[in-house]
C-alpha positions as CSV (number, residue, x, y, z in Angstrom):
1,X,0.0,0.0,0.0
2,X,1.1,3.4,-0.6
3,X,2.2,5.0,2.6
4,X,-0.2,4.5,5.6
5,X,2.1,4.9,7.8
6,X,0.8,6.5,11.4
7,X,-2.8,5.8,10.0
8,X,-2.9,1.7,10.1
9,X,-1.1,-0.4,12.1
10,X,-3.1,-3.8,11.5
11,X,-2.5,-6.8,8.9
12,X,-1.4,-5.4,5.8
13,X,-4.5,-8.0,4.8
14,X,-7.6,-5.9,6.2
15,X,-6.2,-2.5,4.1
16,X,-8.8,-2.9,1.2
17,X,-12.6,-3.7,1.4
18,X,-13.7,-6.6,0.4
19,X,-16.0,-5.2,-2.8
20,X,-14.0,-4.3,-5.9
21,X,-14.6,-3.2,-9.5
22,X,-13.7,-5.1,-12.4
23,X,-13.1,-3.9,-16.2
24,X,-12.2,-6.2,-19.2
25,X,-8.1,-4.9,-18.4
26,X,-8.2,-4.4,-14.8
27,X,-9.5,-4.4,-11.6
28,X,-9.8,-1.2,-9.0
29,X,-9.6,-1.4,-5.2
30,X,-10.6,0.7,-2.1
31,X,-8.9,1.3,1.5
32,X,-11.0,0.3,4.0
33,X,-13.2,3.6,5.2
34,X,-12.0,3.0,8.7
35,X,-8.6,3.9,7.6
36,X,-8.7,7.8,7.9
37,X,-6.9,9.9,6.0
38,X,-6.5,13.6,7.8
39,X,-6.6,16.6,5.2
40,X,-3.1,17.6,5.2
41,X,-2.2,13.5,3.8
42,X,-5.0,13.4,1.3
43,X,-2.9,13.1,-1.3
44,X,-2.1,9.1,-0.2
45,X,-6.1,9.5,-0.2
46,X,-6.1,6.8,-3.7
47,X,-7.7,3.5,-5.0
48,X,-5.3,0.9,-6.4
49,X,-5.9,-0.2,-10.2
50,X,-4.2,-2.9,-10.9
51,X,-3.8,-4.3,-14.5
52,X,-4.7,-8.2,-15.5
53,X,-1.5,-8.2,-17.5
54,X,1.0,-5.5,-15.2
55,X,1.3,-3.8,-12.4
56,X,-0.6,-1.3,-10.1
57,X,-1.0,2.1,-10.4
58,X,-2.5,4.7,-7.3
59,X,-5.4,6.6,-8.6
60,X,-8.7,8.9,-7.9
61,X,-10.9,7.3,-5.4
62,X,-14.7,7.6,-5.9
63,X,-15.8,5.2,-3.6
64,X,-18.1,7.7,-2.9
65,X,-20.0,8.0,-6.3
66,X,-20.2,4.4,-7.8
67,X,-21.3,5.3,-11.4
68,X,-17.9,7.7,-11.5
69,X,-15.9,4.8,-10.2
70,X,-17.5,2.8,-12.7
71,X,-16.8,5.0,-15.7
72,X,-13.2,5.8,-14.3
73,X,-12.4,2.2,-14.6
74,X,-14.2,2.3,-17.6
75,X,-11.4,5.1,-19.2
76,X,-8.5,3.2,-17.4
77,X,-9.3,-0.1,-18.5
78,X,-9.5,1.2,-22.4
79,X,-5.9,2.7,-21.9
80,X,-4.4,-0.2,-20.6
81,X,-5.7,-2.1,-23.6
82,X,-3.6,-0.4,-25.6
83,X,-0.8,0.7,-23.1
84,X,-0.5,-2.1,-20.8
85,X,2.2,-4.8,-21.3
């Protein structure tokens, strides 16, 4: 995970929910909402995307708004189509 450090001390195993998003190129993953992350770290504040055929990359989180998760993946997974080796 990126750094957590200070915010999570527990199994590096309970960091993401359980419920995840899953494109045709890759899947996208949430911290667990009882992980909080104060204002002046919100930039560690990401989802992980990680591709079926590479690695992972930290991006915007909108576990809050489901259909703009869902059409964020949606972009991510068409660029890794043709980016992702």
């Amino acid at each position: 995970m990126h750094d957590l450090r200070g915010l999570y001390s527990g199994d590096p195993k309970d960091v993401l929910e359980q419920h995840f998003l899953e494109a045709e190129h890759c899947w996208m993953f949430f911290r667990k909402r009882f992980i909080q992350i104060p204002p002046e770290r919100s930039l560690i504040a990401f989802a992980y995307v990680i591709g079926k055929r590479s690695g992972g990359r930290c991006v915007a989180d909108y576990w809050d708004d489901p259909p703009k998760a869902q059409a964020y993946l949606k972009v991510l997974s068409d660029h890794l189509a043709t980016h992702d080796t």
